[in-house]
C-alpha positions as CSV (number, residue, x, y, z in Angstrom):
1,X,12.1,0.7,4.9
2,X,8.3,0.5,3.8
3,X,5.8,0.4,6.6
4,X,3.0,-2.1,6.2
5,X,-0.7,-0.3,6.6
6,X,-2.5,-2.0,9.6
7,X,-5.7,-0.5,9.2
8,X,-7.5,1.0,6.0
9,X,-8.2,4.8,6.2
10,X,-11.9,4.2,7.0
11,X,-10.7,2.1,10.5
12,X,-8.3,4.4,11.6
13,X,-11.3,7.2,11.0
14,X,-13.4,5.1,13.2
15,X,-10.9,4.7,15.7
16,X,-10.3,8.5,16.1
17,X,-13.7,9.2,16.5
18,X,-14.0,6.1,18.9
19,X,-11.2,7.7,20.7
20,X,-12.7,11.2,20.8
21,X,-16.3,9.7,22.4
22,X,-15.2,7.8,25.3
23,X,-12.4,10.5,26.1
24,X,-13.7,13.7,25.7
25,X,-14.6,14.2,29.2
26,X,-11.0,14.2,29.9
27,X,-9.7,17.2,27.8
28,X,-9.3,20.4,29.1
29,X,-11.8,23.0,29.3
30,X,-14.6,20.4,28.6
31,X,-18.0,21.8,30.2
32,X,-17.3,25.3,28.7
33,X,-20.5,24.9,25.7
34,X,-18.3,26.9,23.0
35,X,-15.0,24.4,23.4
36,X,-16.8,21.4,23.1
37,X,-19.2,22.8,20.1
38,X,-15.7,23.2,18.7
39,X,-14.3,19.8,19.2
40,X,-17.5,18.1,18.2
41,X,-18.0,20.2,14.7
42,X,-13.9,19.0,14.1
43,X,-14.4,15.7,15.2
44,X,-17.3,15.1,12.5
45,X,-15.4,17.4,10.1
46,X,-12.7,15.0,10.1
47,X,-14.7,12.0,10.3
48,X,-16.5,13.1,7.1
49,X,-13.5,14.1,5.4
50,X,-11.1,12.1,5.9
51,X,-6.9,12.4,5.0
52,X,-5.9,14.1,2.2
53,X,-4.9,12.4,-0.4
54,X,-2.5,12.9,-3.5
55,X,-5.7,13.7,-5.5
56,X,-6.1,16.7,-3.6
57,X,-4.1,19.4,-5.4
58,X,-2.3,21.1,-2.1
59,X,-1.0,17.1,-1.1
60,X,-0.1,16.5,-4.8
61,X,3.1,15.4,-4.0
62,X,3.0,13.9,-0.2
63,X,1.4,10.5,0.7
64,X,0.0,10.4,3.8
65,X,-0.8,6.4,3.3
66,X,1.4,5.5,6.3
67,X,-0.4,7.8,8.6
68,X,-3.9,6.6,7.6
69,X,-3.0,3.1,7.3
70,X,-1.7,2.7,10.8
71,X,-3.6,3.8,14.1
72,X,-1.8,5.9,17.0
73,X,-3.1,6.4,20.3
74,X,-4.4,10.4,21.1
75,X,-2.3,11.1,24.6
76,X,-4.4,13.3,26.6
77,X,-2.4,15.8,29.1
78,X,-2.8,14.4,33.1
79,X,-5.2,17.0,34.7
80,X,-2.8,18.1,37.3
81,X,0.0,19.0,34.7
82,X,-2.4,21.8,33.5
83,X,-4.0,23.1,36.6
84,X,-0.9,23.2,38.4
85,X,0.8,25.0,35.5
86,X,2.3,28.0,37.2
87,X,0.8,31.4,35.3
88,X,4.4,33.6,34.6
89,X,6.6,31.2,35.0
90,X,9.3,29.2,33.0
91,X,12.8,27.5,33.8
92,X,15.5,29.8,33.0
93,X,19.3,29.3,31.6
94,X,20.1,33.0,32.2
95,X,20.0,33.6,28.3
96,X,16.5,32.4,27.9
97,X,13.7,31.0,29.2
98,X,12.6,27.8,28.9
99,X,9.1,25.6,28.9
100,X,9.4,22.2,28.5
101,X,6.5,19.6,27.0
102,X,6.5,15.7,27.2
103,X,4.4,14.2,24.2
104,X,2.5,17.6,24.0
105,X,2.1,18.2,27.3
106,X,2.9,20.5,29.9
107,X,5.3,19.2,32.3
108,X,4.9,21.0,35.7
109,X,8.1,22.0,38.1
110,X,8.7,23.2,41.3
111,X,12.3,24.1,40.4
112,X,14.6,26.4,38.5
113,X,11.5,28.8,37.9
114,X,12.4,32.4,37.3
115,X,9.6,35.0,36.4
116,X,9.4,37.3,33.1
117,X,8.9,40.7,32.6
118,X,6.2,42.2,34.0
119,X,2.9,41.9,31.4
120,X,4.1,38.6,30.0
121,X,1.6,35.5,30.4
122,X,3.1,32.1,30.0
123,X,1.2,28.7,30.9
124,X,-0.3,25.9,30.0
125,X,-3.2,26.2,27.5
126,X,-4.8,23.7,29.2
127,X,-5.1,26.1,32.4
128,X,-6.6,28.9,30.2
129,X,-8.9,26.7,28.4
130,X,-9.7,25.7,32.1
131,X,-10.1,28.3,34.3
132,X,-9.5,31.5,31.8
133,X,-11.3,29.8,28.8
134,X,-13.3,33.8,28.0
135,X,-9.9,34.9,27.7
136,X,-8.8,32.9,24.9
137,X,-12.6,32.3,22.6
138,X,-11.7,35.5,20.9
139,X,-9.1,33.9,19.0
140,X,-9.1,30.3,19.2
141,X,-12.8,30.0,18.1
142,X,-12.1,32.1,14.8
143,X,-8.7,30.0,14.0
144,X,-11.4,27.2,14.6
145,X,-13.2,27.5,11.6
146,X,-13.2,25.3,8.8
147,X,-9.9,25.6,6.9
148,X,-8.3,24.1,3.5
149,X,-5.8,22.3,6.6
150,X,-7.6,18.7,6.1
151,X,-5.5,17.9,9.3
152,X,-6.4,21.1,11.6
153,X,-9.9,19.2,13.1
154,X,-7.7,16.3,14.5
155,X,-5.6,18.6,16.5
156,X,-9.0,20.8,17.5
157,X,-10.7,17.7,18.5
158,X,-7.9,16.4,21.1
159,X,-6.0,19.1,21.9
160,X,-6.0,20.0,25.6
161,X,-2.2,21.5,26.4
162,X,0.3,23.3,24.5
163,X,1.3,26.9,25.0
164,X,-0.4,30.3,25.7
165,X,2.0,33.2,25.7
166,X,0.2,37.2,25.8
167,X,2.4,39.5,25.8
168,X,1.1,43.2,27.3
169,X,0.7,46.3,25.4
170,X,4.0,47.9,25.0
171,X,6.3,44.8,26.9
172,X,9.0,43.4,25.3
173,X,9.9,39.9,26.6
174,X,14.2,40.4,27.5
175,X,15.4,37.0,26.7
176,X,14.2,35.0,24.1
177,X,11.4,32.2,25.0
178,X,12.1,28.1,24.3
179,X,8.9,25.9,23.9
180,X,10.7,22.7,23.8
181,X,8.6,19.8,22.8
182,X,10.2,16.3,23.4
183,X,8.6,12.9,22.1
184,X,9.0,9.9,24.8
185,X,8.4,6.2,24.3
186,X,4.8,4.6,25.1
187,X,3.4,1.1,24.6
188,X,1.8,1.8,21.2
189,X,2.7,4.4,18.9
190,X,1.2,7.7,19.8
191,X,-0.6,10.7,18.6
192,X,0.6,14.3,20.4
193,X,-1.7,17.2,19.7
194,X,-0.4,20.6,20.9
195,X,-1.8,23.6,20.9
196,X,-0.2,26.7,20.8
197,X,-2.1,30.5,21.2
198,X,0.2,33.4,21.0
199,X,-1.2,37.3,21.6
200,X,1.2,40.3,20.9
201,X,-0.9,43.1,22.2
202,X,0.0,46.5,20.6
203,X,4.0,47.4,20.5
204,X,4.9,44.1,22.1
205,X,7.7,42.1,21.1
206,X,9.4,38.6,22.0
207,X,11.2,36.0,20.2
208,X,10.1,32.4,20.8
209,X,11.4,29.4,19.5
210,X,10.0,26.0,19.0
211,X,12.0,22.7,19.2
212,X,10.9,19.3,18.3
213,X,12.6,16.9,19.1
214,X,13.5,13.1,20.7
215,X,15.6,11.5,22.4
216,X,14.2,7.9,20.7
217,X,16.4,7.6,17.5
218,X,14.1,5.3,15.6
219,X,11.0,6.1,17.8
220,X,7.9,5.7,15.7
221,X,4.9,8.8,16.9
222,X,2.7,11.4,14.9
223,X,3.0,15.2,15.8
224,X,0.5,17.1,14.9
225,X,0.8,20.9,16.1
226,X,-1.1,23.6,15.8
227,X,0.1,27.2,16.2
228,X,-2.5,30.3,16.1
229,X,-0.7,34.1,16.4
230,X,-1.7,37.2,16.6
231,X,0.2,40.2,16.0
232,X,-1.7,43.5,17.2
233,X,-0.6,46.9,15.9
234,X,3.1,47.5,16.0
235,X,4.0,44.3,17.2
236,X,7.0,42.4,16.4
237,X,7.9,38.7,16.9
238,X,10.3,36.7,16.0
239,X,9.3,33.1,15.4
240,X,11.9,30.1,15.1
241,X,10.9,26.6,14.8
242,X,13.4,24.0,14.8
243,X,12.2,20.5,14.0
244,X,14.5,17.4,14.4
245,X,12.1,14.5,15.4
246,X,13.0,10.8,15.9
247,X,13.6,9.3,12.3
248,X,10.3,7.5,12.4
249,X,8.6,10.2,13.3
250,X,5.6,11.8,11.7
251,X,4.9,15.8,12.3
252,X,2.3,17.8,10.8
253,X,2.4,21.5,12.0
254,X,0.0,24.2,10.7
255,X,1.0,27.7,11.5
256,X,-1.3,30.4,11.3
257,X,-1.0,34.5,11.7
258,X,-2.6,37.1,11.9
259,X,-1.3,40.6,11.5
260,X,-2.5,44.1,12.2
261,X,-1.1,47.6,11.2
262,X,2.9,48.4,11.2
263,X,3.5,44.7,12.8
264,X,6.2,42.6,12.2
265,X,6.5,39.1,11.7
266,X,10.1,37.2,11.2
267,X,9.8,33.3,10.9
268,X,12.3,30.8,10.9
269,X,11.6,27.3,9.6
270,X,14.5,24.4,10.0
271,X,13.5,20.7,9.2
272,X,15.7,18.5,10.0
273,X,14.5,15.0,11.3
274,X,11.7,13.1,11.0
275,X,10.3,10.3,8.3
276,X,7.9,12.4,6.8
277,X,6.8,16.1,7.4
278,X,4.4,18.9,6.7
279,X,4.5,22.3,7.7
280,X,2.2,24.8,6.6
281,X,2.7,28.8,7.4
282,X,-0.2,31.0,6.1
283,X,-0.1,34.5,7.5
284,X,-2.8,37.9,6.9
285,X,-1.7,41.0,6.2
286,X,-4.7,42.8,7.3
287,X,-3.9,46.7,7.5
288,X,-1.5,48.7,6.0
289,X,1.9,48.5,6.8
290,X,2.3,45.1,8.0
291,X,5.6,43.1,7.3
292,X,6.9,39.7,7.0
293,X,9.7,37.7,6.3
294,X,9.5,34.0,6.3
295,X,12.8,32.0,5.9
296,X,13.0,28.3,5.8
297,X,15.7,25.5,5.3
298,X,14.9,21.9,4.7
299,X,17.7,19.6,5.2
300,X,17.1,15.7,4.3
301,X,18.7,12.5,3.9
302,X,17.5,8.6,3.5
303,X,13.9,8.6,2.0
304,X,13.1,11.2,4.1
305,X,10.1,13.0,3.3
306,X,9.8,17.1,3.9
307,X,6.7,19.0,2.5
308,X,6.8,23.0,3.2
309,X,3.3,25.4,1.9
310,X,3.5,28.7,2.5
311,X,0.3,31.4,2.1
312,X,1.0,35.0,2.5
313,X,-2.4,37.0,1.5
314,X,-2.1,40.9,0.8
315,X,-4.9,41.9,1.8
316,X,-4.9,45.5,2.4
317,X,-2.6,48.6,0.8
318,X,1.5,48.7,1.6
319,X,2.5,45.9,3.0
320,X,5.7,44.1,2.6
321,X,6.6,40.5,2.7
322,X,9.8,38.6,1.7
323,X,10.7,34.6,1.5
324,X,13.4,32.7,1.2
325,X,13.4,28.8,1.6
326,X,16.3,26.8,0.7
327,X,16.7,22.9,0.7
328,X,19.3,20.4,0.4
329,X,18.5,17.1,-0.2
330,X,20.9,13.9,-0.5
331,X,20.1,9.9,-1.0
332,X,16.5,9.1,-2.0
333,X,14.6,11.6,0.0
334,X,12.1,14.5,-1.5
335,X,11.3,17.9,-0.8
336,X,8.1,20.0,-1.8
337,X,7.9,23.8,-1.8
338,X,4.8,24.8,-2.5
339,X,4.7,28.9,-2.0
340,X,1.8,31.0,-2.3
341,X,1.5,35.1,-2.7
342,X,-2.1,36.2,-3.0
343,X,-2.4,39.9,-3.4
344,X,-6.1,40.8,-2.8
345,X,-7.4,43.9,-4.9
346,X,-7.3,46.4,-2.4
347,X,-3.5,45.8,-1.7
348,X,-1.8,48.4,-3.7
349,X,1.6,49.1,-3.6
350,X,2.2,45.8,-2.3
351,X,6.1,44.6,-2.4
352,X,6.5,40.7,-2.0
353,X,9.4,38.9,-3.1
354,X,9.8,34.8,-3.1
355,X,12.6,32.6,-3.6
356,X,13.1,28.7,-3.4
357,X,17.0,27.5,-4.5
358,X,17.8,24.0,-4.0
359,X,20.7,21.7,-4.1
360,X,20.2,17.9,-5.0
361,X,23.3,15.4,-3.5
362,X,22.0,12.4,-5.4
363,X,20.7,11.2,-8.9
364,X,17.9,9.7,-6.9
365,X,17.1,13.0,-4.5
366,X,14.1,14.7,-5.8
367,X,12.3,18.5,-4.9
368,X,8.8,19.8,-6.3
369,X,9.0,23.4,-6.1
370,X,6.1,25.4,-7.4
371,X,6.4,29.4,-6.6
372,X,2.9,31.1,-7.0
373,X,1.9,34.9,-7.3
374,X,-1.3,35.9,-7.5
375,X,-1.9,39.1,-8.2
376,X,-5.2,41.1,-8.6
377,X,-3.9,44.6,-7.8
378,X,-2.3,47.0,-10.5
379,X,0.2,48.7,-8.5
380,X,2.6,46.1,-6.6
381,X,6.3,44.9,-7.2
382,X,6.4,41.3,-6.6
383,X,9.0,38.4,-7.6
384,X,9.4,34.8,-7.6
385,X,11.5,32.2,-8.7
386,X,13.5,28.6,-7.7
387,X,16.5,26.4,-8.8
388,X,17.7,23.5,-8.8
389,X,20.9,22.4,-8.7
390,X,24.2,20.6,-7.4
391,X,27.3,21.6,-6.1
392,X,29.6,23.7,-8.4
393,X,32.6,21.9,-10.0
394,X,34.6,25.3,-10.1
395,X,33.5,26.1,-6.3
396,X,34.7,22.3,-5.4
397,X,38.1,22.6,-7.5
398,X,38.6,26.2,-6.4
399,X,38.8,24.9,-2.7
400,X,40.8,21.6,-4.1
401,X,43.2,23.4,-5.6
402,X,44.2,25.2,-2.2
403,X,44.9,22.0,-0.1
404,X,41.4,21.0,1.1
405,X,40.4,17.8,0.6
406,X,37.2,17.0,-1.1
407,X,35.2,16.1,2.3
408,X,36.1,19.4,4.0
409,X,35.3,21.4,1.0
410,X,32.0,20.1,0.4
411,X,31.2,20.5,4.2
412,X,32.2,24.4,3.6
413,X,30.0,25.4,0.6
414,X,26.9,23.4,2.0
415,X,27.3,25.5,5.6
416,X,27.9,28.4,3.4
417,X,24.6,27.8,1.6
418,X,22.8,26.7,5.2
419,X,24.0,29.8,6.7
420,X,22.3,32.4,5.0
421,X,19.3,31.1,6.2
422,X,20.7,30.7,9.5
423,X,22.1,34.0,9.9
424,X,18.9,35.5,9.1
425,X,18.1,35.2,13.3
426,X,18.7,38.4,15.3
427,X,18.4,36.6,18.3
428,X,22.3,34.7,19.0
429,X,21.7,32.5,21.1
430,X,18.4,31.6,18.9
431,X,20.8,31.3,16.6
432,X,23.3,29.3,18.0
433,X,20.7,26.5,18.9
434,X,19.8,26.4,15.5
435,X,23.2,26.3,14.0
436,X,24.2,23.5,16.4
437,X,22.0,21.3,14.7
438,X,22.3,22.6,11.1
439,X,26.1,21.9,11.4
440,X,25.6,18.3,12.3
441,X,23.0,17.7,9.8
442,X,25.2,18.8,7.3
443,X,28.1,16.8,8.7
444,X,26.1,13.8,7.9
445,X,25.2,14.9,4.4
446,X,28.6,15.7,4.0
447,X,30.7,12.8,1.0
448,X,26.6,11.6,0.0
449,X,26.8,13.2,-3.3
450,X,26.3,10.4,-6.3
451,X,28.3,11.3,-8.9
């Protein structure tokens, strides 16, 4: 299904920054000098800029023309959802504990609340940004600054809600955190903004995972999330986001971290819904020591659209990072892997290893994948590579020959290739959330192949 444009990209520019000027009195924090300097310098960032487009070497491959050409409403988070947010507390299942958003924002409940550890902040950014803002300027004025994220200053400008978790110096958060972001109908089509900040103070941990989702099967929106982290010394987080929007959903989530000496950082990346998608993930390695691991799986069908950029910079001696991103894509959809090592001068004895396989379902399924080192230090071991391929005839025939039918036996070697991704989360329950949906994406895959 094409989408006819509405609006050429200049209107839609206009009607943003319309939007902004006769609603920025609204949004959070607004009266604090340094937040609205901020919003006003994105505002007429974006304004000036503009959307990418496929001229621009990072968006080579992913046209944003139905996002330009169309208009959607900014939602702006009620006042009293984020100065009633409570400070510590969250809904809780027993295994985890949960925070739920409506269209970006904070939804506030009297009910099922059950405080964390001792040492572990989590509320509504709109609160901090309100009534704490000193607390947060440290870190959400630097991530402000201008970027290569063309789409970062739309989320700066309107953002007023989304999640702040801190994490205390030496606490580890017991049961894993859910921010679970749903998507609800509105009149027009609409524009959520959330804002994430996430502090790991020195030997903290936590796991956290992020869902996107709906429960609008066709419901037409634009996501665009913003996620800043920082990872003091020794810290360790494990980061799972799960994305499985309505299928005419757009979501555009920039993920940025930050991370100090002997930290580690273990992301999880699962794209599954959605009409078209973007995710970047750029994360510092600023002292020695520092590790990550950044695992991703990409999962589409239709003419689904799914673009993934990854940054990891090595900037300082002994570090470690690893990646592995896998996709699997059926029908007439397309996925981009775009994965960047930079290893600055200083970063000897830097180890980084990167790898994208793929399986194509379909003559007409299509991936760009484009693995990049770049290396500017003399003593590192680093690796890259991708593939691309289809289904094995001799794994297929193998499982054939010992009474599975054809259906079934593809269903087993594409879980077998989605799990190793999967698996890769410590956390089970984490894990079993994720697998849930993985499994009944692949179910629907499943008997696509064109052959």
């Amino acid at each position: 299904m094409t989408i006819v444009c509405k609006f050429d990209m200049n209107s839609a520019l206009e009607h943003y920054l319309s939007e902004y000027n006769s609603r920025k009195g609204l949004l959070a924090g607004n009266g604090e000098q340094w937040i609205e300097e901020m919003r006003e310098q994105a505002i007429n960032r974006f304004h000036a800029s503009g959307f990418p487009t496929r001229r621009n070497e990072e968006w080579k491959y992913t046209d944003l023309a139905e996002i330009s050409g169309r208009v959607f409403n900014p939602l702006i988070s009620r006042k009293s959802a984020w100065t009633d947010a409570p400070v510590k507390h969250g809904e809780s299942d027993g295994e985890s504990i949960r925070v739920t958003f409506e269209n970006g924002c904070w939804l506030s409940t009297e009910t099922g609340l059950d405080l964390p550890p001792p040492g572990v902040t989590i509320t509504s950014l709109g609160k901090m940004l309100t009534d704490f803002p000193d607390r947060i300027k440290q870190h959400l004025a630097l991530f402000s600054n201008p970027t290569s994220h063309e789409l970062v200053p739309v989320n700066t400008a309107f953002a007023s809600d989304g999640a702040f978790i801190h994490v205390e110096r030496g606490v580890a958060l017991d049961r894993p955190l859910e921010l679970l972001f749903t998507s609800i109908r509105q009149s027009s089509p609409h524009l959520s903004v959330p804002r994430n900040l996430i502090i790991l103070e020195e030997g903290a941990s936590a796991t956290i995972v992020e869902k996107y989702t709906s429960p609008h099967k066709s419901l037409v929106y634009w996501n665009n999330v913003h996620t800043e982290i920082v990872l003091e010394p020794g810290a360790r987080l494990n980061y799972v986001q799960l994305q499985n929007e309505s299928a005419g959903a757009y979501h555009t989530n920039v993920t940025r971290v930050r991370q100090a000496r002997d930290s580690r950082f273990a992301s999880h990346v699962f794209s599954l819904g959605g009409r078209l998608s973007r995710n970047d993930l750029d994360v510092s390695l600023e002292a020695r020591g520092a590790e990550c691991e950044l695992n991703g799986l990409y999962m589409t069908e239709g003419d689904q659209h799914m673009d993934h950029h990854t940054r990891i910079d090595h900037i300082e001696p002994d570090c470690t990072s690893s990646e592995l991103y896998k996709g699997i894509l059926a029908d007439s959809s397309r996925g981009v892997f775009n994965g960047k090592v930079y290893v600055h001068p200083d970063a000897q004895r830097t180890s980084a290893m990167q790898s994208n396989p793929n399986l194509l379902l379909s003559r007409k399924a299509e991936v760009d994948t484009k693995p990049q080192l770049e290396i500017f230090a003399d003593d590192v071991k680093c690796s890259h590579g991708a593939t691309v391929g289809q289904l094995e005839d001799e794994a297929l025939f193998f499982l054939r020959s010992r009474g599975i039918n054809e259906e079934s036996a593809r269903k087993m070697l594409l879980n077998a290739f989605a799990e190793e991704v999967v698996n890769k989360i410590d956390a089970a329950n984490s894990r079993n959330i994720v697998a849930e949906a993985v499994t009944e994406k692949v179910q629907r895959l499943t008997g696509r192949e064109d052959n």
